[in-house]
Backbone as CSV, one residue per row, in Angstrom:
resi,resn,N_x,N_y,N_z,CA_x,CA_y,CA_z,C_x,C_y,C_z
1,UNK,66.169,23.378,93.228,65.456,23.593,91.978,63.951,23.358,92.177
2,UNK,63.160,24.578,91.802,61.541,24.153,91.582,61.240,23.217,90.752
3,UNK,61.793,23.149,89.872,61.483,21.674,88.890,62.740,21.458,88.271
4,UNK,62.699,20.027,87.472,63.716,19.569,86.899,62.944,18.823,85.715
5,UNK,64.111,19.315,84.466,62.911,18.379,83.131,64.467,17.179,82.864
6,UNK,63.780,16.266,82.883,64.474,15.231,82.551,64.464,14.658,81.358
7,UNK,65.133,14.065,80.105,64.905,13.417,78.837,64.908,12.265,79.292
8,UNK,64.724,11.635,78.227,64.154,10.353,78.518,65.022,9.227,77.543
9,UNK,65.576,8.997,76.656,66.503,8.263,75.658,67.942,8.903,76.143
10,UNK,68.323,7.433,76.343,69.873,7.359,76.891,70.005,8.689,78.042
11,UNK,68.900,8.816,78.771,69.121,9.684,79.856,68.778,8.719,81.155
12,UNK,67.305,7.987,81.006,66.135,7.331,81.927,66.523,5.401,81.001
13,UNK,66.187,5.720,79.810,65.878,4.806,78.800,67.144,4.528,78.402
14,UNK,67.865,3.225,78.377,68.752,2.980,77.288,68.467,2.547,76.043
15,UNK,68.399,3.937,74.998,68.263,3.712,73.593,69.047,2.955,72.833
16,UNK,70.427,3.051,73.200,71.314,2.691,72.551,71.184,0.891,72.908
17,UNK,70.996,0.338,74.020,70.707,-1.029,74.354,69.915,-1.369,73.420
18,UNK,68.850,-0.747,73.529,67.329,-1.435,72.704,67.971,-1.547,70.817
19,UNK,68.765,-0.461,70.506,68.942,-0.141,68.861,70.006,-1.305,68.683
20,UNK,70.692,-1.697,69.653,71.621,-3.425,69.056,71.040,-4.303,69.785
21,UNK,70.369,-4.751,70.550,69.264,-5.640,70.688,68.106,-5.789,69.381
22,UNK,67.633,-4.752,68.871,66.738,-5.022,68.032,67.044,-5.043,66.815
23,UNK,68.867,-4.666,66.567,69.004,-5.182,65.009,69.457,-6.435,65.119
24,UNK,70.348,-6.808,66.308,70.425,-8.421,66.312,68.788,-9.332,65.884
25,UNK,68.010,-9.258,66.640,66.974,-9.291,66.418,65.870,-9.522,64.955
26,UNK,66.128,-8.207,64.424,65.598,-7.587,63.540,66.359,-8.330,62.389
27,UNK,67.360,-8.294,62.209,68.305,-8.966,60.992,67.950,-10.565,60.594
28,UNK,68.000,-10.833,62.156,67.618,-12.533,62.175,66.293,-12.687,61.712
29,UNK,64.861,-11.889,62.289,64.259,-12.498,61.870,63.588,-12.096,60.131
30,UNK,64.588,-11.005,59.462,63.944,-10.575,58.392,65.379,-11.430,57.237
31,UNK,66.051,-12.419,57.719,67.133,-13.327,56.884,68.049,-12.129,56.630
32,UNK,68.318,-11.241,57.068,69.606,-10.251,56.959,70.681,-11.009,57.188
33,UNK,71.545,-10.259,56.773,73.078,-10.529,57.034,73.091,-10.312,58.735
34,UNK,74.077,-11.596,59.261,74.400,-11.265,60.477,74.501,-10.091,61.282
35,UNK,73.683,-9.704,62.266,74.419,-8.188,62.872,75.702,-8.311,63.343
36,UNK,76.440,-7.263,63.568,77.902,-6.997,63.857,77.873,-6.062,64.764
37,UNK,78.539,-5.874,65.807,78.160,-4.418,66.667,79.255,-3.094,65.914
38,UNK,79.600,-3.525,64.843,79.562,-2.159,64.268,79.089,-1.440,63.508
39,UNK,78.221,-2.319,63.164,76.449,-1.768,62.814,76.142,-0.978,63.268
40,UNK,75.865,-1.230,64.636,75.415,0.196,65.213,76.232,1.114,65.181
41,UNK,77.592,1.495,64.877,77.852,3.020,64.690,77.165,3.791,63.344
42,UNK,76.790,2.527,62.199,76.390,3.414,61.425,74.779,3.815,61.832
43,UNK,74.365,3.191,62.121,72.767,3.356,62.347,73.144,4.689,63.557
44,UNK,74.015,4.851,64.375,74.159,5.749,65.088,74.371,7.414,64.608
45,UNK,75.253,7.189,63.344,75.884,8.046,62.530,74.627,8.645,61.811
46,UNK,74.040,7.796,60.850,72.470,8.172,60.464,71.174,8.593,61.152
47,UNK,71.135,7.945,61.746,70.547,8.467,63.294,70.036,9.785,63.508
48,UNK,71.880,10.133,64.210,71.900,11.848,64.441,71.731,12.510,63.391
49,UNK,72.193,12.565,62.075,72.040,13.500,61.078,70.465,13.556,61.134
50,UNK,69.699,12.798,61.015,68.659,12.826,61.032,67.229,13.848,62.084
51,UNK,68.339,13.144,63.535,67.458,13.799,64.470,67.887,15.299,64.455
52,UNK,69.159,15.513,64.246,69.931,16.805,64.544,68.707,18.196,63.391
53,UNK,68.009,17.246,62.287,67.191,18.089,61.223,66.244,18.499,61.757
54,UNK,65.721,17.251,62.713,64.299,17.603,63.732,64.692,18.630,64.466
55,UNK,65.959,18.928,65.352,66.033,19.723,66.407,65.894,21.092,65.524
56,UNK,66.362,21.134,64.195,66.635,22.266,63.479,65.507,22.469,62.669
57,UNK,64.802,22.245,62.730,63.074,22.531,62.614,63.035,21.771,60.775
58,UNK,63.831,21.192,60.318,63.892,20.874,58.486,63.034,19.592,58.316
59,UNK,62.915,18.874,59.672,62.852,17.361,59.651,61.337,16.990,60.181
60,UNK,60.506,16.455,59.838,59.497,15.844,61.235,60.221,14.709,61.371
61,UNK,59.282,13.865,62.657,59.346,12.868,63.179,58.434,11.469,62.020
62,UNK,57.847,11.969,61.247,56.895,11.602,60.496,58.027,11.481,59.332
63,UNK,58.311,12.252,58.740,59.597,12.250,57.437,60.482,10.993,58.078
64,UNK,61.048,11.348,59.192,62.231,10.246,59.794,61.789,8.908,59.331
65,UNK,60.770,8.667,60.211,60.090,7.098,60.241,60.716,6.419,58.584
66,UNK,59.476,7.500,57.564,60.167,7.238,55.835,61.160,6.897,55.806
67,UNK,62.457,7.680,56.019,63.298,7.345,55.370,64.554,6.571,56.200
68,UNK,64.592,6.944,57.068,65.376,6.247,58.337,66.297,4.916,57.727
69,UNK,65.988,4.066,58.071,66.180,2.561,57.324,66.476,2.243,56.188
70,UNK,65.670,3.230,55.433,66.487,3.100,54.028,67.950,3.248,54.081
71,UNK,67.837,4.897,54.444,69.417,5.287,54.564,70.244,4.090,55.018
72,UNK,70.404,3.858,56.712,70.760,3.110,57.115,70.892,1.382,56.327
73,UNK,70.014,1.175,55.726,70.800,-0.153,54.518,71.339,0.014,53.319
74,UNK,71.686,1.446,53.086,72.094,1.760,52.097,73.544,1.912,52.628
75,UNK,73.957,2.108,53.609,75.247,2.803,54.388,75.819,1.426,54.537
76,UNK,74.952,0.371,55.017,75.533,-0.771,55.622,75.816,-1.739,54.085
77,UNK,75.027,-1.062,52.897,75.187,-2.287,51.462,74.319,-3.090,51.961
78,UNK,73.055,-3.030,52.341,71.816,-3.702,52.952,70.667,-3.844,51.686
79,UNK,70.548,-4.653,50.660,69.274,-4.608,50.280,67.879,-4.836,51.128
80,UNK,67.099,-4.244,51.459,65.916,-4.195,51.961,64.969,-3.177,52.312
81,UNK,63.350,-3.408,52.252,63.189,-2.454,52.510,62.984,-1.689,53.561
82,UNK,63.290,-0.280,53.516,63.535,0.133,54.696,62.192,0.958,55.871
83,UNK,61.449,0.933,55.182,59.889,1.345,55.677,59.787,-0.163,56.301
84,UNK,59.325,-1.039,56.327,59.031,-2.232,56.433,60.136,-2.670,57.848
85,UNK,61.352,-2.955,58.244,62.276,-2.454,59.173,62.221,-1.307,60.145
86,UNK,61.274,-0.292,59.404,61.123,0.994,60.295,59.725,0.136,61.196
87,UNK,58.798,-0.287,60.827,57.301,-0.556,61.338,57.859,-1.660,62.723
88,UNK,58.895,-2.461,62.177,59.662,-3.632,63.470,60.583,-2.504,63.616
89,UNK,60.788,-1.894,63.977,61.746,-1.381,64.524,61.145,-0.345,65.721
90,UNK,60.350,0.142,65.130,59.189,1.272,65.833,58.124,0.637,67.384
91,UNK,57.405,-1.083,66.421,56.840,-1.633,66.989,57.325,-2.155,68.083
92,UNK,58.424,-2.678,67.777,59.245,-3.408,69.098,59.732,-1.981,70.142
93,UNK,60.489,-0.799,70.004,60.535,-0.056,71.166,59.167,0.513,71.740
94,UNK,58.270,0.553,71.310,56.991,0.945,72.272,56.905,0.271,73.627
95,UNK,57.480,-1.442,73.194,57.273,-2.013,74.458,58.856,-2.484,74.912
96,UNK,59.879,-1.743,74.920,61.156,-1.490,75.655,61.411,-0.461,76.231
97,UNK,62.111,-0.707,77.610,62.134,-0.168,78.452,63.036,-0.802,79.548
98,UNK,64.410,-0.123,78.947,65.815,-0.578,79.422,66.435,0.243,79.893
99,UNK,66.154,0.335,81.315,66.601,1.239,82.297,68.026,1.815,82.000
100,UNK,68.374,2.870,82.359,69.710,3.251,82.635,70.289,3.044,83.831
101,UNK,71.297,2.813,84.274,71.978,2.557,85.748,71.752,3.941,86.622
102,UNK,70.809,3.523,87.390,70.704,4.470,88.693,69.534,5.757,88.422
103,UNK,68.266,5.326,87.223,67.457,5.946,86.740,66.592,6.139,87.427
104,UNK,65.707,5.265,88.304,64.987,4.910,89.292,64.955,5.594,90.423
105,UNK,66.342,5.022,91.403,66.866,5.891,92.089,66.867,7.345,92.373
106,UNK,67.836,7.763,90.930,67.226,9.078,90.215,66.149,9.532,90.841
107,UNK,65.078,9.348,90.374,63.958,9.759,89.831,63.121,9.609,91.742
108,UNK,63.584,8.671,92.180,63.152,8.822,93.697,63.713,10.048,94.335
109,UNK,64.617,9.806,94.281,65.321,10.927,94.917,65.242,12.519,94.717
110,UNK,65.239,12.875,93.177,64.765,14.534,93.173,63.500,14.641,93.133
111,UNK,62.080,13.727,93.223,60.843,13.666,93.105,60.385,14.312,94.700
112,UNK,61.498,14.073,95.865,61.005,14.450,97.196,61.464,15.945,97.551
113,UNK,61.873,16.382,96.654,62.424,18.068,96.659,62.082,18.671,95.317
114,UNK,61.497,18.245,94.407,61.154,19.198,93.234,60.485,18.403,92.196
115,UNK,59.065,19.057,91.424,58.212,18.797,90.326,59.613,18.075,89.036
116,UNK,59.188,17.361,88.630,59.763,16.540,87.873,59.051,16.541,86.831
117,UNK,59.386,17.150,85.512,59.275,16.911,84.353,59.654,15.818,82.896
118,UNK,59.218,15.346,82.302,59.766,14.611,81.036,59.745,15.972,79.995
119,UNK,61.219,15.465,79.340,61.094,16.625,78.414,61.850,15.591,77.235
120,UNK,60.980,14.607,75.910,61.732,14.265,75.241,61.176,14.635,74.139
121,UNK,62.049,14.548,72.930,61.914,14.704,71.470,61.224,13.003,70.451
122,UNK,60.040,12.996,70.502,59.542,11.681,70.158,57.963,11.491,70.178
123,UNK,57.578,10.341,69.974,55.932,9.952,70.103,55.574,9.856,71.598
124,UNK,54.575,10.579,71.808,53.616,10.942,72.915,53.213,9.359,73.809
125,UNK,52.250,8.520,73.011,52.295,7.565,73.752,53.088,6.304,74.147
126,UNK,53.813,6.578,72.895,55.520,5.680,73.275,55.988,5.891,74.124
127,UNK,56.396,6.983,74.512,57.269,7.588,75.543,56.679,7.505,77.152
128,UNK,55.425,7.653,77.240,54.661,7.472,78.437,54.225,6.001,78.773
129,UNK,54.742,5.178,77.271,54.418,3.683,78.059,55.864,3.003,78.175
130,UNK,56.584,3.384,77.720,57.715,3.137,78.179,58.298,3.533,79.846
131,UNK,57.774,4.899,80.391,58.253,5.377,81.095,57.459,4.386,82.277
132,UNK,56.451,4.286,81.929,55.609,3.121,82.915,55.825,1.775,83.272
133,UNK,56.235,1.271,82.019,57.271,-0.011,81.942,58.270,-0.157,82.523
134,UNK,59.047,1.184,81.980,60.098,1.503,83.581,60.552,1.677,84.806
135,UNK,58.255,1.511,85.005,58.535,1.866,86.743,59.104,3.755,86.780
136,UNK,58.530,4.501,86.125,59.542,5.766,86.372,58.066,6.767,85.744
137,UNK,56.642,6.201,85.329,56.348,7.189,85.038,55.548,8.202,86.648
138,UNK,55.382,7.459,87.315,55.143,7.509,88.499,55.852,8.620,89.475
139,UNK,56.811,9.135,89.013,57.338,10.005,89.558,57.468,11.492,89.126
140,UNK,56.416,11.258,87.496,56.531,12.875,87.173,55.030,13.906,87.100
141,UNK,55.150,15.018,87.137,54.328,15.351,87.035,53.976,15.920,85.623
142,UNK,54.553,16.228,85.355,54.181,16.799,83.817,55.249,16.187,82.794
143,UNK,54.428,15.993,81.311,55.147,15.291,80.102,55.667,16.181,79.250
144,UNK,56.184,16.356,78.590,56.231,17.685,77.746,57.108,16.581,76.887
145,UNK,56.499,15.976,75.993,57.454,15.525,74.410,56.834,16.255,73.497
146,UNK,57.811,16.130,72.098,57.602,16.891,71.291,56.120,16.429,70.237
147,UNK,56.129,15.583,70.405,54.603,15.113,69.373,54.032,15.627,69.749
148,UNK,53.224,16.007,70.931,52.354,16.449,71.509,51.983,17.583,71.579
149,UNK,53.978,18.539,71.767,53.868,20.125,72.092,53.783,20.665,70.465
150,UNK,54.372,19.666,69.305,54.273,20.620,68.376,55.611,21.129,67.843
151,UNK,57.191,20.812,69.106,58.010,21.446,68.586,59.274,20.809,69.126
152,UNK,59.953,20.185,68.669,61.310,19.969,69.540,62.464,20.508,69.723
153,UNK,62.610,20.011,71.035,63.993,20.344,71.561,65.408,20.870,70.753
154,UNK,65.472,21.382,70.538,66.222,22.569,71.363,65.385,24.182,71.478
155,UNK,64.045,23.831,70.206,63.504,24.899,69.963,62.692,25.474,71.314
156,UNK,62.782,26.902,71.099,62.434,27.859,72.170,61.009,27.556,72.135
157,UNK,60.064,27.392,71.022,58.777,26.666,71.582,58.421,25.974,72.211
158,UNK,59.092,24.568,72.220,59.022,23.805,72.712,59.414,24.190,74.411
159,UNK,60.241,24.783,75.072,60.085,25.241,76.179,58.708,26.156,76.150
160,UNK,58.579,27.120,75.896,57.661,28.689,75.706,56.395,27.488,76.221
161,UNK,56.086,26.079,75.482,54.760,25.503,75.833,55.197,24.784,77.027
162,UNK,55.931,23.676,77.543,56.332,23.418,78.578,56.032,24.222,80.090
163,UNK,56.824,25.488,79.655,56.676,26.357,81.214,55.198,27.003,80.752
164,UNK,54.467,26.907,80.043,53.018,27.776,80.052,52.493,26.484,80.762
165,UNK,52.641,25.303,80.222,51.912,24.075,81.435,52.232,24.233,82.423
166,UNK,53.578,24.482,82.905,53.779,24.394,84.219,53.601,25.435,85.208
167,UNK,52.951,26.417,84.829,52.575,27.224,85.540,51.328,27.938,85.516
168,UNK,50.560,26.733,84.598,49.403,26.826,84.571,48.567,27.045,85.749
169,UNK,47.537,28.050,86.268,46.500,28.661,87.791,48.132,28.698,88.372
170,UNK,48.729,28.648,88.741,50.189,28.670,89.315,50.541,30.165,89.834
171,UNK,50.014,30.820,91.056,50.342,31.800,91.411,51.284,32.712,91.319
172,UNK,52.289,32.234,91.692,54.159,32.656,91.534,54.674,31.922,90.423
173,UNK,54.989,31.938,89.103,55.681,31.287,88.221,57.016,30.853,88.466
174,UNK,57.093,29.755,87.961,58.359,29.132,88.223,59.312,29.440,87.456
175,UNK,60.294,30.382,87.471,60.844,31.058,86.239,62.003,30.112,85.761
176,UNK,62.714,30.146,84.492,63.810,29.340,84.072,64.903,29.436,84.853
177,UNK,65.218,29.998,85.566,66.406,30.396,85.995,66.338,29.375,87.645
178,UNK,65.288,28.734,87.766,64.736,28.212,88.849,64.688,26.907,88.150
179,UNK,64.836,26.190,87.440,64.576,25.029,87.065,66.041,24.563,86.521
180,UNK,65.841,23.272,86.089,66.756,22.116,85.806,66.717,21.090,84.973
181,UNK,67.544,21.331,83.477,67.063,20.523,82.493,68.411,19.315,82.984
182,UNK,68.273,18.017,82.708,68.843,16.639,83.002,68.651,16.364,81.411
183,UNK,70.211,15.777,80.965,70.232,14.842,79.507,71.124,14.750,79.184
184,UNK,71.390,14.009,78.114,72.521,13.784,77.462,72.599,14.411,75.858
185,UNK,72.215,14.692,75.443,72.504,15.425,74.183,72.083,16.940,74.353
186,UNK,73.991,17.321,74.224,74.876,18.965,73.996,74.076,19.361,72.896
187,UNK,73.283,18.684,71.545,72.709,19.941,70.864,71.061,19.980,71.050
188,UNK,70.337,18.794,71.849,68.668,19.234,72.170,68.957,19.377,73.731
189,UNK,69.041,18.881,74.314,68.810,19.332,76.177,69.720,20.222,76.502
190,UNK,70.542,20.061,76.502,71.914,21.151,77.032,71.738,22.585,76.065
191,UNK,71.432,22.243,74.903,71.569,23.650,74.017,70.158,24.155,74.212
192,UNK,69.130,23.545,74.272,67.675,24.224,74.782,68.000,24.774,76.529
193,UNK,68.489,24.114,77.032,67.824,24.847,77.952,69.201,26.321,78.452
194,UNK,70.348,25.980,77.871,70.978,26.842,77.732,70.489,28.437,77.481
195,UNK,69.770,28.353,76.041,69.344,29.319,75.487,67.759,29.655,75.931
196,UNK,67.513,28.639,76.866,65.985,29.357,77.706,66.396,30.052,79.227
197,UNK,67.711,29.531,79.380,68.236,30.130,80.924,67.453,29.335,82.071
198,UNK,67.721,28.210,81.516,67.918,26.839,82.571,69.294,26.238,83.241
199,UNK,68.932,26.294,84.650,70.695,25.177,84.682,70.422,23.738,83.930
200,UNK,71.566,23.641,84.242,71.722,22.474,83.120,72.676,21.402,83.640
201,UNK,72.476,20.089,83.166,73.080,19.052,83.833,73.514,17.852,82.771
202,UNK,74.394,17.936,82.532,74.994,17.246,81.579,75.271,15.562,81.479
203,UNK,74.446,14.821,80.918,74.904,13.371,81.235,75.926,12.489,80.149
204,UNK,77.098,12.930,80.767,77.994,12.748,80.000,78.092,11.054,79.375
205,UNK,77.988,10.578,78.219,78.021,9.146,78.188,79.316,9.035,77.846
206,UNK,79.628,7.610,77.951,81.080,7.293,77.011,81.054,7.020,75.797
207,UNK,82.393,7.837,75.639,82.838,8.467,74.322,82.106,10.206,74.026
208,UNK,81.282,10.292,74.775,80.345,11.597,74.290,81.357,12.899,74.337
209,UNK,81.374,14.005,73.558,82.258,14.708,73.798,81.984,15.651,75.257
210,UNK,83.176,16.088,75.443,82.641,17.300,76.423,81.766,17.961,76.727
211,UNK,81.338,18.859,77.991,80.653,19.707,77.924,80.939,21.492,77.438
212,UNK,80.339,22.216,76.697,80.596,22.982,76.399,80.946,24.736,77.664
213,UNK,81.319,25.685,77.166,81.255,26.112,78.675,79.659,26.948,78.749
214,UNK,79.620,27.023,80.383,78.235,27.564,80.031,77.664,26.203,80.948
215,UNK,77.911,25.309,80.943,76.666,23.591,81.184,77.493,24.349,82.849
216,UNK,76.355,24.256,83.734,76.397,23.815,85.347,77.175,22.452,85.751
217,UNK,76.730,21.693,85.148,76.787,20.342,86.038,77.871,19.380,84.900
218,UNK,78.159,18.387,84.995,78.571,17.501,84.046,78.620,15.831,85.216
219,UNK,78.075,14.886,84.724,78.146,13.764,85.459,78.022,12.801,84.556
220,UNK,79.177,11.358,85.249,79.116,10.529,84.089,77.791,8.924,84.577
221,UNK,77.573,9.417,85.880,76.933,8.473,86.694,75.723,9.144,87.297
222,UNK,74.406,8.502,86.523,73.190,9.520,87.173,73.005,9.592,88.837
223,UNK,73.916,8.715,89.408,74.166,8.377,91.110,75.067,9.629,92.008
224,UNK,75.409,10.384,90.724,75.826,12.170,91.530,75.144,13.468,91.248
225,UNK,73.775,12.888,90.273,73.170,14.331,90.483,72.882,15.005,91.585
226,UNK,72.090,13.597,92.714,71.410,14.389,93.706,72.464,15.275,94.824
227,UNK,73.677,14.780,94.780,75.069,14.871,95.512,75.312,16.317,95.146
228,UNK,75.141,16.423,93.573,75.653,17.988,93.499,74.665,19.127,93.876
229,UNK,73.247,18.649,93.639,72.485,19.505,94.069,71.772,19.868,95.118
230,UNK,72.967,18.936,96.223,72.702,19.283,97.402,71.069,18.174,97.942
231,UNK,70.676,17.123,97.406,69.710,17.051,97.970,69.425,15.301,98.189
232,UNK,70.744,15.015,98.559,70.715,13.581,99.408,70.682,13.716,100.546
């Protein structure tokens, strides 16, 4: 592969670590009701409906922030407010950065055979100080999140600006069919790059459903990408 775009939440980043770490957290220090870890399915459940609006162009990232939390203490029978929870909630992941098992690695390893991209749906300088925190921003060459480009994932813009960076003075273009989107979410990474005519590499989590047909790759351990693509 000439390049590979990688996401960055629960792909590089464990999101899901940081979101019950910080309501344990978060609960305690705002006198909430005890967290429970089945809390987080609802905050998970709300979550996606949410992001799934962004991918579908109905939602910003700006709307989310608003209402986010509300929802979510309304689901849980939470009096509080939920803007106020969003600002600690927001504030504290800027500076988390909770590796995924074998992210690093990762990221060594296809960096010595192909341009390495970030391709996430989120805030611009969040995402690049996290990735630094991680020890992982170091290995890419180009960022492509959606604050920045204007459009997220799954949308065909949001690629259309991506590959115009990346082949920016770029003699021979690097066409889609030559590249390699890496992630875990079947409806922004897998379904974008599907429909741009990217291979595709599926990071299957647990419990996550299948891959649909059509996905190249499927792995439940980021420690067999480089294995399948030939480049250990």
């Amino acid at each position: 592969m000439k390049a590979i775009f990688i996401d960055i939440d629960n792909t590089l980043l464990d999101f899901d670590e940081y979101v019950r770490t910080t309501m344990a957290e978060g609960f305690a220090h705002f006198g909430l009701p005890a967290y429970r870890p089945e809390m987080y399915y609802t905050f998970t459940a709300e979550n996606n409906k949410l992001w799934r609006q962004i991918e579908e162009g109905t939602l910003t990232f700006e709307e989310l922030q608003k209402i986010r939390w509300s929802r979510i203490f309304d689901a849980l029978g939470i009096a509080f407010d939920g803007p106020t929870f969003e600002h600690y909630f927001r504030t504290a992941i800027y500076d988390s950065a909770i590796p995924v098992p074998g992210a690093v690695p990762l990221l060594q390893s296809l960096s010595r055979h192909s341009i390495l991209c970030a391709a996430s749906n989120g805030p611009y300088e969040q995402q690049l100080h996290r990735l630094e925190l991680g020890g992982m921003k170091q290995y890419f060459t180009h960022f492509f999140i959606s604050q920045r480009i204007g459009a997220a994932k799954p949308a065909a813009a949001f690629f259309d600006t991506a590959f115009r960076e990346l082949n920016e003075a770029r003699p021979t273009p690097i066409l889609p069919r030559e590249t390699l989107i890496i992630g875990d979410s079947l409806t922004s990474d897998i379904a974008g790059g599907l429909q741009y005519g990217m291979k595709t590499c599926y990071y299957r989590r647990p419990g996550a459903p299948a891959a649909p047909a059509g996905v190249d790759y499927t792995v439940t351990a980021l420690s067999r990408v480089p294995a399948l693509l030939k480049m250990d």
